[in-house]
mmCIF file of the N, C-alpha and C atoms, coordinates in Angstrom:
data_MODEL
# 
_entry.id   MODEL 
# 
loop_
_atom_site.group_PDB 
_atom_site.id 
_atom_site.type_symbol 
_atom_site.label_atom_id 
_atom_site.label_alt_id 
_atom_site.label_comp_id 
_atom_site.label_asym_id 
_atom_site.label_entity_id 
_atom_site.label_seq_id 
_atom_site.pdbx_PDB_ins_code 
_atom_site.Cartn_x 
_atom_site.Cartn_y 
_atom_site.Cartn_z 
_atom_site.occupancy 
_atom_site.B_iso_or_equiv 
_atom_site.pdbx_formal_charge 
_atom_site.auth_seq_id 
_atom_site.auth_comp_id 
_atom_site.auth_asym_id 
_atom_site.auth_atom_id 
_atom_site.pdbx_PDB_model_num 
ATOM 1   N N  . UNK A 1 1  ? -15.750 26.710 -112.753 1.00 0.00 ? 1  UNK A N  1 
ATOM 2   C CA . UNK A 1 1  ? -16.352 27.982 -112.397 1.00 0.00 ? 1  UNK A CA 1 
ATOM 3   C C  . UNK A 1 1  ? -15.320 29.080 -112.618 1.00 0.00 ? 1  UNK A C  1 
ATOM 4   N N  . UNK A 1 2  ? -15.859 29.936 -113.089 1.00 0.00 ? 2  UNK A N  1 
ATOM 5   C CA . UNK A 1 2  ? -14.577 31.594 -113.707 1.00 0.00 ? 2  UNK A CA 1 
ATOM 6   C C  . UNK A 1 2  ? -14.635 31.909 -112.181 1.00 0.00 ? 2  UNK A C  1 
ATOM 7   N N  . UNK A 1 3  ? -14.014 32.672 -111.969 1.00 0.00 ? 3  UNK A N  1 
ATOM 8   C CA . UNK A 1 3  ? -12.991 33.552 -110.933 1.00 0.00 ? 3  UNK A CA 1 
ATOM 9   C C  . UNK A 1 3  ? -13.957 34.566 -110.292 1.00 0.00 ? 3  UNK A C  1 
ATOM 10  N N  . UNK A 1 4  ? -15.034 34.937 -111.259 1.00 0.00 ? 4  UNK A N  1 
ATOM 11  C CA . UNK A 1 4  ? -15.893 36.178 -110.595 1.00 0.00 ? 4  UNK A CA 1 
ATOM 12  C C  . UNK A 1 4  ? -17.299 35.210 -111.151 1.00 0.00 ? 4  UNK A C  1 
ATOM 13  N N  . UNK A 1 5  ? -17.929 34.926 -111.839 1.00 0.00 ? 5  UNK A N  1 
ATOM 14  C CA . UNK A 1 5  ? -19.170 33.982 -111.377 1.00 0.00 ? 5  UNK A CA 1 
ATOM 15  C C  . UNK A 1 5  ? -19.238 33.180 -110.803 1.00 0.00 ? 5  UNK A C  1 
ATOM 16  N N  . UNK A 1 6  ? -20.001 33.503 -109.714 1.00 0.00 ? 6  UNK A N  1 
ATOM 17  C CA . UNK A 1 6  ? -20.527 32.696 -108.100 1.00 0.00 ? 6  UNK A CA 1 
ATOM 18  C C  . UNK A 1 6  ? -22.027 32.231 -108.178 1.00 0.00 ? 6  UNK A C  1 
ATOM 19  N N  . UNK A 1 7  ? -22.014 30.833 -107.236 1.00 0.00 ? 7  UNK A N  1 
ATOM 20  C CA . UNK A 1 7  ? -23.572 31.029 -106.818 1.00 0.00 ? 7  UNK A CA 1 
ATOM 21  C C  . UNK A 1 7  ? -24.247 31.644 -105.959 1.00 0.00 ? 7  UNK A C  1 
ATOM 22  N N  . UNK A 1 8  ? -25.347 31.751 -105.841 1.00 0.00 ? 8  UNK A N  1 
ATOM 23  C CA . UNK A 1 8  ? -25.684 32.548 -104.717 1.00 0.00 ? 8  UNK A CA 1 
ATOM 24  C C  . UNK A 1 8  ? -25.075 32.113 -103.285 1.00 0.00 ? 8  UNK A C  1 
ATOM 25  N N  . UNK A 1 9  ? -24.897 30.271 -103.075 1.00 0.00 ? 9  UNK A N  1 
ATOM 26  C CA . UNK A 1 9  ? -24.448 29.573 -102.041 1.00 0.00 ? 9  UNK A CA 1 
ATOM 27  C C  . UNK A 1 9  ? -23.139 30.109 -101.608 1.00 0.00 ? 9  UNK A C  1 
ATOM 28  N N  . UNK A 1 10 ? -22.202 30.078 -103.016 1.00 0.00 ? 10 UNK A N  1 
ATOM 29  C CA . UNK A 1 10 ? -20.246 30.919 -102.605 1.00 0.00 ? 10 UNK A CA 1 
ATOM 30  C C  . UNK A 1 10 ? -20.854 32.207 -102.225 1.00 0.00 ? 10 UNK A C  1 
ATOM 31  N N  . UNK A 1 11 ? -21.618 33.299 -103.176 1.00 0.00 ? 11 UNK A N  1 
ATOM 32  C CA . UNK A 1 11 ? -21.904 34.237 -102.238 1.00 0.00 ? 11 UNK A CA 1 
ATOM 33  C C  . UNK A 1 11 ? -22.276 34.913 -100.726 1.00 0.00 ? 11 UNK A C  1 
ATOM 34  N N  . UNK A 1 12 ? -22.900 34.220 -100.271 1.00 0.00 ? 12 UNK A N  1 
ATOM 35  C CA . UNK A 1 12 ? -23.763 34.065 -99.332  1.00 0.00 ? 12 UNK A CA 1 
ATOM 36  C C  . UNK A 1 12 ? -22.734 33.619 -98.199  1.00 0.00 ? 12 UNK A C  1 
ATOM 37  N N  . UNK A 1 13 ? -22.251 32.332 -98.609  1.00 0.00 ? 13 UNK A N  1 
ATOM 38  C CA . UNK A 1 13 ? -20.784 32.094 -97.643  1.00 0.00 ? 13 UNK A CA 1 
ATOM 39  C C  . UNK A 1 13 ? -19.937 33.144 -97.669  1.00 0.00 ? 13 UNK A C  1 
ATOM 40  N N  . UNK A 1 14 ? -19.368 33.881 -98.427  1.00 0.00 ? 14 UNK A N  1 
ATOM 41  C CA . UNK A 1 14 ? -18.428 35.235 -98.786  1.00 0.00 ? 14 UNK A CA 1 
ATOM 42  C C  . UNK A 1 14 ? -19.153 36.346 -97.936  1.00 0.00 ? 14 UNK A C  1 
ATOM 43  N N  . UNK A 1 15 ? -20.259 36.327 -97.991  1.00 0.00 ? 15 UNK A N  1 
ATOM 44  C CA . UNK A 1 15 ? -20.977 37.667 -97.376  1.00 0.00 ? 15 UNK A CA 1 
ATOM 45  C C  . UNK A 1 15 ? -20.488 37.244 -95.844  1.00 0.00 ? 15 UNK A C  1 
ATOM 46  N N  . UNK A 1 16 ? -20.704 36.117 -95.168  1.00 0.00 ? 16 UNK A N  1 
ATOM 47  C CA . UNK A 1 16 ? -21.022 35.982 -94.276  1.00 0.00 ? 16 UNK A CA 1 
ATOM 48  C C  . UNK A 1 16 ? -19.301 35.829 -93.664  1.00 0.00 ? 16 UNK A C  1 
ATOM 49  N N  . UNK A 1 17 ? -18.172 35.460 -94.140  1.00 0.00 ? 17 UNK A N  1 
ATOM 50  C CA . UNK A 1 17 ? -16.978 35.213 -93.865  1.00 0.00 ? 17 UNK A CA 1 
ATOM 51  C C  . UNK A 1 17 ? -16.780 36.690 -94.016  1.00 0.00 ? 17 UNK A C  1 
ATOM 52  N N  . UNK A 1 18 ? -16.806 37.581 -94.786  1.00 0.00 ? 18 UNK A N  1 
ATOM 53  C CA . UNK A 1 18 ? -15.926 38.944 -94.833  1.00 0.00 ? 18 UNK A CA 1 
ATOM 54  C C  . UNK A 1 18 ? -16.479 39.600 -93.187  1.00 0.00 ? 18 UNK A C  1 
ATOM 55  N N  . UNK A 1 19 ? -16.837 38.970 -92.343  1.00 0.00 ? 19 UNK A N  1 
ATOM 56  C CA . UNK A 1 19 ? -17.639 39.585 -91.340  1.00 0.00 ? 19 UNK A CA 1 
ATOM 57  C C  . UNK A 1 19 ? -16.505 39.235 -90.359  1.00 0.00 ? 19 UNK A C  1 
ATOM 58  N N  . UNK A 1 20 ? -15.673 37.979 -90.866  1.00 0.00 ? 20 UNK A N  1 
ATOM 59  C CA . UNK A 1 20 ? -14.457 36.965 -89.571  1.00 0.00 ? 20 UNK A CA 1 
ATOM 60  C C  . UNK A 1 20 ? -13.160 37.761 -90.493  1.00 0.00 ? 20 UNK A C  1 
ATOM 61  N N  . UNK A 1 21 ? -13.001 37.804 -91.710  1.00 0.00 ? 21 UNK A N  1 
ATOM 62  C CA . UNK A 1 21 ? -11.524 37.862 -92.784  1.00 0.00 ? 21 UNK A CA 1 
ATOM 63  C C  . UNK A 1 21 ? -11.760 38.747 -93.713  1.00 0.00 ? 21 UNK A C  1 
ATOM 64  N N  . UNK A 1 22 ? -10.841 39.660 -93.791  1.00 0.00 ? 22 UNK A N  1 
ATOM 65  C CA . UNK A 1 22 ? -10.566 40.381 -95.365  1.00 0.00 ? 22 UNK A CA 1 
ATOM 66  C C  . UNK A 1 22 ? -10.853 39.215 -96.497  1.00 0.00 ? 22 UNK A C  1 
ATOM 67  N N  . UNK A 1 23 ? -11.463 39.302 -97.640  1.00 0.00 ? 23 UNK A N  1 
ATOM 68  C CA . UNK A 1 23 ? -11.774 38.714 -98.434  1.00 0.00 ? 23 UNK A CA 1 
ATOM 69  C C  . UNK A 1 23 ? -10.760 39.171 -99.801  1.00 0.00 ? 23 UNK A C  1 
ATOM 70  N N  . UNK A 1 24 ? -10.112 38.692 -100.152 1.00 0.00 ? 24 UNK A N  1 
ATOM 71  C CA . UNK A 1 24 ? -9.410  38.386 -101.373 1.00 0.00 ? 24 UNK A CA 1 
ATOM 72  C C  . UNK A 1 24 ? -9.984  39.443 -102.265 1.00 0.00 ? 24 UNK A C  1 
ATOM 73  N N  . UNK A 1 25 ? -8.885  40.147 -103.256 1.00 0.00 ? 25 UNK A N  1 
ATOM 74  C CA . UNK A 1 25 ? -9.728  41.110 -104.369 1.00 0.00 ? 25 UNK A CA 1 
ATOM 75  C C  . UNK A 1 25 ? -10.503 40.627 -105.489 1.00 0.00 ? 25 UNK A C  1 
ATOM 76  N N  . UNK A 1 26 ? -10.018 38.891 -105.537 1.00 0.00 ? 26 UNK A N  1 
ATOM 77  C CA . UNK A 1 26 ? -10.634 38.117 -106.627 1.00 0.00 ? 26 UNK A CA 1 
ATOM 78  C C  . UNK A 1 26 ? -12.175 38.368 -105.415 1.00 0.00 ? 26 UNK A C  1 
ATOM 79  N N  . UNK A 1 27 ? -12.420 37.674 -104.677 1.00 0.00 ? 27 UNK A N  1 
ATOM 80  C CA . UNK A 1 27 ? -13.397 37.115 -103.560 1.00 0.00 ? 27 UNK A CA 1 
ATOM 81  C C  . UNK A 1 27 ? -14.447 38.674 -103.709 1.00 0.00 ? 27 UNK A C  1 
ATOM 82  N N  . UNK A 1 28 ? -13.872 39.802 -103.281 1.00 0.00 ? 28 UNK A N  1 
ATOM 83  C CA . UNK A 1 28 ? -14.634 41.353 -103.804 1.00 0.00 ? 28 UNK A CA 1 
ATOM 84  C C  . UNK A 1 28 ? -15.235 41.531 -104.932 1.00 0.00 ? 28 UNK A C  1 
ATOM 85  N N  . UNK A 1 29 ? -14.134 40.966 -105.796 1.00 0.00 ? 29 UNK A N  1 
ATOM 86  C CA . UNK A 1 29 ? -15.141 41.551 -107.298 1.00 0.00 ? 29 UNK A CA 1 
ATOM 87  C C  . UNK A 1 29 ? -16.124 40.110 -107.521 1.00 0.00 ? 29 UNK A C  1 
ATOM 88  N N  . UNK A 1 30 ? -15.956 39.072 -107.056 1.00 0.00 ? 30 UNK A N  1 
ATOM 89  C CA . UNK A 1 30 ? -17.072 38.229 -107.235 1.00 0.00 ? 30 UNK A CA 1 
ATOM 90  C C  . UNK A 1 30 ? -18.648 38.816 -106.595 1.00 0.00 ? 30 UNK A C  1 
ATOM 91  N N  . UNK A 1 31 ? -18.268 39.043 -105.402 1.00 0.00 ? 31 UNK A N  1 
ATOM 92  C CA . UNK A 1 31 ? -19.615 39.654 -104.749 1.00 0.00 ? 31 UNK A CA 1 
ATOM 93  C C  . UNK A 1 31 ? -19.855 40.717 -105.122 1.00 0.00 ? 31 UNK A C  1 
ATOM 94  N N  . UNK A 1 32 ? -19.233 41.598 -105.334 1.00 0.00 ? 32 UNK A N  1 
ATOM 95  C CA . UNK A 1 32 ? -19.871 42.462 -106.171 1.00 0.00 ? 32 UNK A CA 1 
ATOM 96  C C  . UNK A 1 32 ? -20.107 42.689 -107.353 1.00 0.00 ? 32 UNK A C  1 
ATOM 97  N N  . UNK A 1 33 ? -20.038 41.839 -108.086 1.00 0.00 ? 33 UNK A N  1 
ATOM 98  C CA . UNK A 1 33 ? -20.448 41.634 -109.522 1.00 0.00 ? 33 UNK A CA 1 
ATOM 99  C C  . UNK A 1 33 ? -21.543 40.910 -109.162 1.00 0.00 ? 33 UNK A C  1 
ATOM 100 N N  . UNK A 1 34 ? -21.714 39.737 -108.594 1.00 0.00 ? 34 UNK A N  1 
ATOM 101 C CA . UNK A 1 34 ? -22.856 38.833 -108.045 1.00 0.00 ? 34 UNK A CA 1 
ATOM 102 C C  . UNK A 1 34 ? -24.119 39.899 -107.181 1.00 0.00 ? 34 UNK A C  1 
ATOM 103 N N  . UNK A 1 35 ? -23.685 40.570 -106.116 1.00 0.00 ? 35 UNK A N  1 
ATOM 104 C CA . UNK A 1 35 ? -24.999 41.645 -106.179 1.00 0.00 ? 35 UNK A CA 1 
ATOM 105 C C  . UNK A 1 35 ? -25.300 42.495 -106.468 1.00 0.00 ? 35 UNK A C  1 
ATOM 106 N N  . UNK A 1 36 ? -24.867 42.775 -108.120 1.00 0.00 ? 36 UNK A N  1 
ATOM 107 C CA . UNK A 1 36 ? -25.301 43.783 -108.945 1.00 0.00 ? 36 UNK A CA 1 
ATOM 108 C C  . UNK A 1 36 ? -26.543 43.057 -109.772 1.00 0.00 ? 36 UNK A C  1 
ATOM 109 N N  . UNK A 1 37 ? -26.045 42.045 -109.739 1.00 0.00 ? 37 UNK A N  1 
ATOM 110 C CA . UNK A 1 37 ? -27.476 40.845 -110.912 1.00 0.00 ? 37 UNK A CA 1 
ATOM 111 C C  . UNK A 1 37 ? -28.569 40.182 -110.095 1.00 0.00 ? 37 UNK A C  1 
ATOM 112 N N  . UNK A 1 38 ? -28.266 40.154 -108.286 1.00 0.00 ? 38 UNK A N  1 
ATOM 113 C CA . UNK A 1 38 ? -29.017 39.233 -108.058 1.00 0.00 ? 38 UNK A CA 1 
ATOM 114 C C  . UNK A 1 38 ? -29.926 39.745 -106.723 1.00 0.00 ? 38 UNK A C  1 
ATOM 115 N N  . UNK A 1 39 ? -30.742 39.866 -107.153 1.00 0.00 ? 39 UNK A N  1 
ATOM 116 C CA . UNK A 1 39 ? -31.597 40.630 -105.869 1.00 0.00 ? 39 UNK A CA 1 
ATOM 117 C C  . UNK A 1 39 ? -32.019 39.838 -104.515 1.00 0.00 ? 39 UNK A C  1 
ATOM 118 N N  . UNK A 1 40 ? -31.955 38.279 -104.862 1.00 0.00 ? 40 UNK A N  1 
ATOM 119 C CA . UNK A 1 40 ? -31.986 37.704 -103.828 1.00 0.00 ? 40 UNK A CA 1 
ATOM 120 C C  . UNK A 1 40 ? -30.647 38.194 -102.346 1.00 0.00 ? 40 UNK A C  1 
ATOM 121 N N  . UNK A 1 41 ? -29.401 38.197 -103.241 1.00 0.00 ? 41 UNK A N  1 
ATOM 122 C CA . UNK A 1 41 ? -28.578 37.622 -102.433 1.00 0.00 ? 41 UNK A CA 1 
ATOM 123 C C  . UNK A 1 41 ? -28.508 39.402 -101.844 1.00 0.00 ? 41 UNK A C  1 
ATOM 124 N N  . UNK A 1 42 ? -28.813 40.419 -102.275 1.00 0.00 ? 42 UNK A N  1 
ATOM 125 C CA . UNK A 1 42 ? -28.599 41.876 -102.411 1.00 0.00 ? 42 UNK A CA 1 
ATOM 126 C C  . UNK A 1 42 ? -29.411 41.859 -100.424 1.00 0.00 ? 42 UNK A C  1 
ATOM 127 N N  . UNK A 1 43 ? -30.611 41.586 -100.785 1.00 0.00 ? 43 UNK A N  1 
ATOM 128 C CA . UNK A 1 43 ? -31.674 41.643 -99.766  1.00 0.00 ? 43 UNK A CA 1 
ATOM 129 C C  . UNK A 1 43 ? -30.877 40.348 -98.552  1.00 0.00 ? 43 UNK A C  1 
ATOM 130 N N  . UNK A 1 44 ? -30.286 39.405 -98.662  1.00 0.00 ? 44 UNK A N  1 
ATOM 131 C CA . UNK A 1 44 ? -29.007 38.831 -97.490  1.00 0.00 ? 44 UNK A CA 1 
ATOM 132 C C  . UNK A 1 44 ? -28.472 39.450 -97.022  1.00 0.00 ? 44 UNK A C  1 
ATOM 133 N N  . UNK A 1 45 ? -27.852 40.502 -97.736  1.00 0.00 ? 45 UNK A N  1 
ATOM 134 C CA . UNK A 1 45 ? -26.813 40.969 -97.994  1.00 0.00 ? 45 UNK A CA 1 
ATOM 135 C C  . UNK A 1 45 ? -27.453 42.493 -96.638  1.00 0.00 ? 45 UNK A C  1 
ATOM 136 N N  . UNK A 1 46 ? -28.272 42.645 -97.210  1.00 0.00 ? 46 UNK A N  1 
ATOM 137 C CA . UNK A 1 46 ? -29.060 43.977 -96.365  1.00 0.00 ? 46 UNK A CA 1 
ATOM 138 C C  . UNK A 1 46 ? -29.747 43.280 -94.600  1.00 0.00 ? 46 UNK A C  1 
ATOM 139 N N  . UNK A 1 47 ? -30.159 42.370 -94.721  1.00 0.00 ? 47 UNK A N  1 
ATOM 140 C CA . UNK A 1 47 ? -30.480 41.379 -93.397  1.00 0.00 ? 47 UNK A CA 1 
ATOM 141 C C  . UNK A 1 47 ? -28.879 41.449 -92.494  1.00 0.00 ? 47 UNK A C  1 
ATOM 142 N N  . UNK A 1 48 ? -27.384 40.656 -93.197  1.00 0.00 ? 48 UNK A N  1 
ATOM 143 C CA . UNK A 1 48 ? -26.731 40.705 -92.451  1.00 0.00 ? 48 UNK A CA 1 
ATOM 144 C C  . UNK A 1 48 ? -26.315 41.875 -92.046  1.00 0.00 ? 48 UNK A C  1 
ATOM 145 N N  . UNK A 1 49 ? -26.347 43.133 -92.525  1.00 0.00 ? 49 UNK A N  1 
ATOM 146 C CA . UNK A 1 49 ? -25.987 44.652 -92.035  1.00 0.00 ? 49 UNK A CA 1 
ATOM 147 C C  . UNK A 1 49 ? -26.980 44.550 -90.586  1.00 0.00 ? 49 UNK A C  1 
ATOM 148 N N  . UNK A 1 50 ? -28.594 44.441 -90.886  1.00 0.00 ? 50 UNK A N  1 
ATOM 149 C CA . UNK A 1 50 ? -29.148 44.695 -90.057  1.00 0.00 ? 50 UNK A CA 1 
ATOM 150 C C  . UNK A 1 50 ? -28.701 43.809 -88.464  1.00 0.00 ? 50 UNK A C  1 
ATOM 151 N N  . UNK A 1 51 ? -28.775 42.823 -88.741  1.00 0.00 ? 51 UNK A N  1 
ATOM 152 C CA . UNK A 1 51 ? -28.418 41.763 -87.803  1.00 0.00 ? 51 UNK A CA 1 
ATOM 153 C C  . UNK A 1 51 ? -27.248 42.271 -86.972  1.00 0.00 ? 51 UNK A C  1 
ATOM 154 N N  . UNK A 1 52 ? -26.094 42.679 -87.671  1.00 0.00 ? 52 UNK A N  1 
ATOM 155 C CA . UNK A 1 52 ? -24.791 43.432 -87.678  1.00 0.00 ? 52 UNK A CA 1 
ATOM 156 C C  . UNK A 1 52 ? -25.380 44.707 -86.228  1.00 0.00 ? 52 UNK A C  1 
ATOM 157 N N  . UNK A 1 53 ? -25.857 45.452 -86.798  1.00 0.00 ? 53 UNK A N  1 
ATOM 158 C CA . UNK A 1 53 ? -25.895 46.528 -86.264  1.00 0.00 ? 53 UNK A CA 1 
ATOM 159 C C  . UNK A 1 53 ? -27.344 46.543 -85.112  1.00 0.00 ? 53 UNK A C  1 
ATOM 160 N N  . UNK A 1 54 ? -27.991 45.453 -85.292  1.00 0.00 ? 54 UNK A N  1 
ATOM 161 C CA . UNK A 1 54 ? -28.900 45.459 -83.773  1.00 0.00 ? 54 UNK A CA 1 
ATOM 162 C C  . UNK A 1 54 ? -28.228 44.629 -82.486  1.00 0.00 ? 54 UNK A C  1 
ATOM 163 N N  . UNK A 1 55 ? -26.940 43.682 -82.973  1.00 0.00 ? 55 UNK A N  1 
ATOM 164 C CA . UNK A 1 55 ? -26.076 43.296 -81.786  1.00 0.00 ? 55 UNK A CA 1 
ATOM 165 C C  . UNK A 1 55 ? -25.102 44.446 -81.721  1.00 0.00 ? 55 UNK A C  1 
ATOM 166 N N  . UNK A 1 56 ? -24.534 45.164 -81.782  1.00 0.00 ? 56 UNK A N  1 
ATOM 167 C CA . UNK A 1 56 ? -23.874 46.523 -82.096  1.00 0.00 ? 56 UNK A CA 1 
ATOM 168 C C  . UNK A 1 56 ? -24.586 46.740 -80.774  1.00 0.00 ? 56 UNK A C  1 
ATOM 169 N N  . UNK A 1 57 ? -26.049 47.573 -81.213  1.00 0.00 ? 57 UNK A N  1 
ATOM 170 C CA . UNK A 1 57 ? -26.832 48.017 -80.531  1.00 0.00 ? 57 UNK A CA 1 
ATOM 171 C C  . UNK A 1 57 ? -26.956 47.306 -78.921  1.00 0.00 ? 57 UNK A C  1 
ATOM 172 N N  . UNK A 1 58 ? -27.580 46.318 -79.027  1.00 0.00 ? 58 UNK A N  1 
ATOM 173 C CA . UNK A 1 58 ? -27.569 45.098 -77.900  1.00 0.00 ? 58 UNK A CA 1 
ATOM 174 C C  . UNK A 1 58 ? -26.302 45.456 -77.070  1.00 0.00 ? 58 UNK A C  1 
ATOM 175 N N  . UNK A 1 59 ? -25.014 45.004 -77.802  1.00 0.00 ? 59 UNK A N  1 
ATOM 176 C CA . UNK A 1 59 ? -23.460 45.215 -76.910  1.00 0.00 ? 59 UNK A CA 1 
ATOM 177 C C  . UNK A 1 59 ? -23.444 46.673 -75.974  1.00 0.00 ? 59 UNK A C  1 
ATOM 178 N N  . UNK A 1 60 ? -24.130 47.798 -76.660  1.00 0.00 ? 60 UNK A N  1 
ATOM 179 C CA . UNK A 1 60 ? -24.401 49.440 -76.002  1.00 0.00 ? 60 UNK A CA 1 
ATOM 180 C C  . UNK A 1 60 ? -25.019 48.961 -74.855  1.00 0.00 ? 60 UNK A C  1 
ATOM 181 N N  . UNK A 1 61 ? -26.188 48.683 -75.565  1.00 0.00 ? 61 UNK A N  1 
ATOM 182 C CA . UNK A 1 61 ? -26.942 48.329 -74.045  1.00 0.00 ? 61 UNK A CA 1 
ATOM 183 C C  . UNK A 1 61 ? -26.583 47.249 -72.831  1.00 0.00 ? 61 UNK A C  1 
ATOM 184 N N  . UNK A 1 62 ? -26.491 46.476 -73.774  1.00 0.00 ? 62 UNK A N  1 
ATOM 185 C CA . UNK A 1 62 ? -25.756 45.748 -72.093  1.00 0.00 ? 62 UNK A CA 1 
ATOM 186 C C  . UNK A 1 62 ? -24.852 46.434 -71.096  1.00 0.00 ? 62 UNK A C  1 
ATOM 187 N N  . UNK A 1 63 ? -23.268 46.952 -72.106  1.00 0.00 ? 63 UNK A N  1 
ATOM 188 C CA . UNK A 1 63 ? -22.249 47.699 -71.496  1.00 0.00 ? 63 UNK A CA 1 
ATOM 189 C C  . UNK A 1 63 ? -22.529 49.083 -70.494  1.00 0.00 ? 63 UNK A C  1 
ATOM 190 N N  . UNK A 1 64 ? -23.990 49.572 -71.071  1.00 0.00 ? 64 UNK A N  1 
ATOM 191 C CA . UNK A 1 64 ? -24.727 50.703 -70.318  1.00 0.00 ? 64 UNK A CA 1 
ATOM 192 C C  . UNK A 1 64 ? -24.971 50.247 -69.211  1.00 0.00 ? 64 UNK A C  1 
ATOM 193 N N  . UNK A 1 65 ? -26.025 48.609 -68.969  1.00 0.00 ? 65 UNK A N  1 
ATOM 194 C CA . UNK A 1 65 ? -26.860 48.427 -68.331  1.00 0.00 ? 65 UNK A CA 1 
ATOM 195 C C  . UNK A 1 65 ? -25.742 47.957 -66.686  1.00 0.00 ? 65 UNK A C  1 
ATOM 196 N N  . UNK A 1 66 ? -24.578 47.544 -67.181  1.00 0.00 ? 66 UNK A N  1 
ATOM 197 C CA . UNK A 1 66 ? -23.880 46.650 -66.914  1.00 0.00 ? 66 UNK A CA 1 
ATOM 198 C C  . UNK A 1 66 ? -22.794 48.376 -65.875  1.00 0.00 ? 66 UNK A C  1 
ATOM 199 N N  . UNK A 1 67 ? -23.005 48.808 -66.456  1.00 0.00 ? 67 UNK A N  1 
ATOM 200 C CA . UNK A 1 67 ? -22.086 50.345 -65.802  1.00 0.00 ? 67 UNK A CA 1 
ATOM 201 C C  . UNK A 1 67 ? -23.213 51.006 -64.791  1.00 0.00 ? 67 UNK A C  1 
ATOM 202 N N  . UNK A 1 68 ? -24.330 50.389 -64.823  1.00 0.00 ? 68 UNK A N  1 
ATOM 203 C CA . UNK A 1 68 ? -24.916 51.686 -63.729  1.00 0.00 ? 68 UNK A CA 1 
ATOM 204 C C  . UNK A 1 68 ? -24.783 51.154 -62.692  1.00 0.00 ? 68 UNK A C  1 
ATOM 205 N N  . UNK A 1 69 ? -24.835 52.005 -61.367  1.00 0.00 ? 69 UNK A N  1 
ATOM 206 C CA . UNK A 1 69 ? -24.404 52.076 -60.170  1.00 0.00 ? 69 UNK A CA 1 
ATOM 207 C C  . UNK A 1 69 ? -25.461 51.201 -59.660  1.00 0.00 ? 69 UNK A C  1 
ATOM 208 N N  . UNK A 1 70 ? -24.835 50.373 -58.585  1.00 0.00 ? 70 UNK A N  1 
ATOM 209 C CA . UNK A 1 70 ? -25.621 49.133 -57.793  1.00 0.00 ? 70 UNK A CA 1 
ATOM 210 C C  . UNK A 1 70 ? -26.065 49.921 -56.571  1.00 0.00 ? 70 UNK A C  1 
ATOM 211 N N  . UNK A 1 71 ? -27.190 50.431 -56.665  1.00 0.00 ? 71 UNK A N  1 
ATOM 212 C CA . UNK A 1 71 ? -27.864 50.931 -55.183  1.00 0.00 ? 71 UNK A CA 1 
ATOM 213 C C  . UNK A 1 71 ? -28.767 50.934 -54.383  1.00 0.00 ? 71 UNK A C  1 
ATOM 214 N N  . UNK A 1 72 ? -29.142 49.563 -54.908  1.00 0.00 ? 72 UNK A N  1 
ATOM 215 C CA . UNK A 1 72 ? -30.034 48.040 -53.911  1.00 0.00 ? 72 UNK A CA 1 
ATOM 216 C C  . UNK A 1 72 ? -31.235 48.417 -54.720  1.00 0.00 ? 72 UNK A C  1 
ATOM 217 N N  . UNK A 1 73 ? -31.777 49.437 -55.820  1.00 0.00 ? 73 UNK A N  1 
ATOM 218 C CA . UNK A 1 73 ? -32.689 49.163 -56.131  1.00 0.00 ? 73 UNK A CA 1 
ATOM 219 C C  . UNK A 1 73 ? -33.034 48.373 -57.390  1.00 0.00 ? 73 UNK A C  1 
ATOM 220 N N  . UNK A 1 74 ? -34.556 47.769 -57.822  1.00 0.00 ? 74 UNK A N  1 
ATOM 221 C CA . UNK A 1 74 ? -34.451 47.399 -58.890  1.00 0.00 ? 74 UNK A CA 1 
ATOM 222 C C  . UNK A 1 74 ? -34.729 48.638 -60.100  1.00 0.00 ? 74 UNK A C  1 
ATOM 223 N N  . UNK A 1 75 ? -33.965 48.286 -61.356  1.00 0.00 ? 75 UNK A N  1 
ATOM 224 C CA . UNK A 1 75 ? -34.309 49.321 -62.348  1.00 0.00 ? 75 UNK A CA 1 
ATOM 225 C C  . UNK A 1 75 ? -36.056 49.016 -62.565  1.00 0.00 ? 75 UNK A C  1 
ATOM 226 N N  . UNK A 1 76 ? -36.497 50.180 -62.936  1.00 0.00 ? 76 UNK A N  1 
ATOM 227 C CA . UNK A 1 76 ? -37.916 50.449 -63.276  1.00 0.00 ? 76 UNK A CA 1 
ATOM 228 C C  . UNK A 1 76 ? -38.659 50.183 -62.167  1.00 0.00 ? 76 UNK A C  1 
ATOM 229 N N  . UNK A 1 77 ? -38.443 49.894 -61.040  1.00 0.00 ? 77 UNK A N  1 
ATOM 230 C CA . UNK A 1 77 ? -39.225 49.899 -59.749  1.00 0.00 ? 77 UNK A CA 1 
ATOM 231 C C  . UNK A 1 77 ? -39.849 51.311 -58.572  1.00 0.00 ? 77 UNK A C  1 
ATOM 232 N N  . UNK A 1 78 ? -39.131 51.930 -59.356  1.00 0.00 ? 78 UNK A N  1 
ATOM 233 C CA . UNK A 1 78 ? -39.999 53.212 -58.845  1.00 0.00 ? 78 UNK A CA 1 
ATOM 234 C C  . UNK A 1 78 ? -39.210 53.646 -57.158  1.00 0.00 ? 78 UNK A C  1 
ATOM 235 N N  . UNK A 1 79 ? -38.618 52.790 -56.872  1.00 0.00 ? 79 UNK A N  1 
ATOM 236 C CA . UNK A 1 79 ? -38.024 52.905 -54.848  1.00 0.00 ? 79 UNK A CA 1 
ATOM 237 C C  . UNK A 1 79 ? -36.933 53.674 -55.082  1.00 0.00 ? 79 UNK A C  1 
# 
């Protein structure tokens, strides 16, 4: 296998590791040469952002939910 053609499988693993490790400049120009041709892995590629950024979201809210003041009532209970 050349240095910059990947399968979608090395891709897909690469997408998902640059999330734990800096990825190598060889490891960069593979994926991005790979989702310039391949629309499958492009649309992964757009899922893990999303995924990314609704636990993002989630972590806000908890850390919000988790900071408000304890004052015997329940939230949304109206007392």
């Amino acid at each position: 296998m050349s240095f910059i053609a990947r399968t979608c499988r090395d891709v897909s693993r690469l997408i998902l590791q640059r999330e734990d490790r800096a990825l190598t400049l060889v490891e960069r120009l593979a994926v991005r040469f790979h989702l310039r041709i391949c629309l499958m892995c492009t649309r992964f590629t757009g899922q893990v952002q999303l995924m990314n950024q609704a636990m993002g979201q989630w972590k806000r809210y908890a850390e919000t939910d988790e900071a408000a003041p304890d004052d015997g009532t329940e939230a949304g209970s109206g007392r």
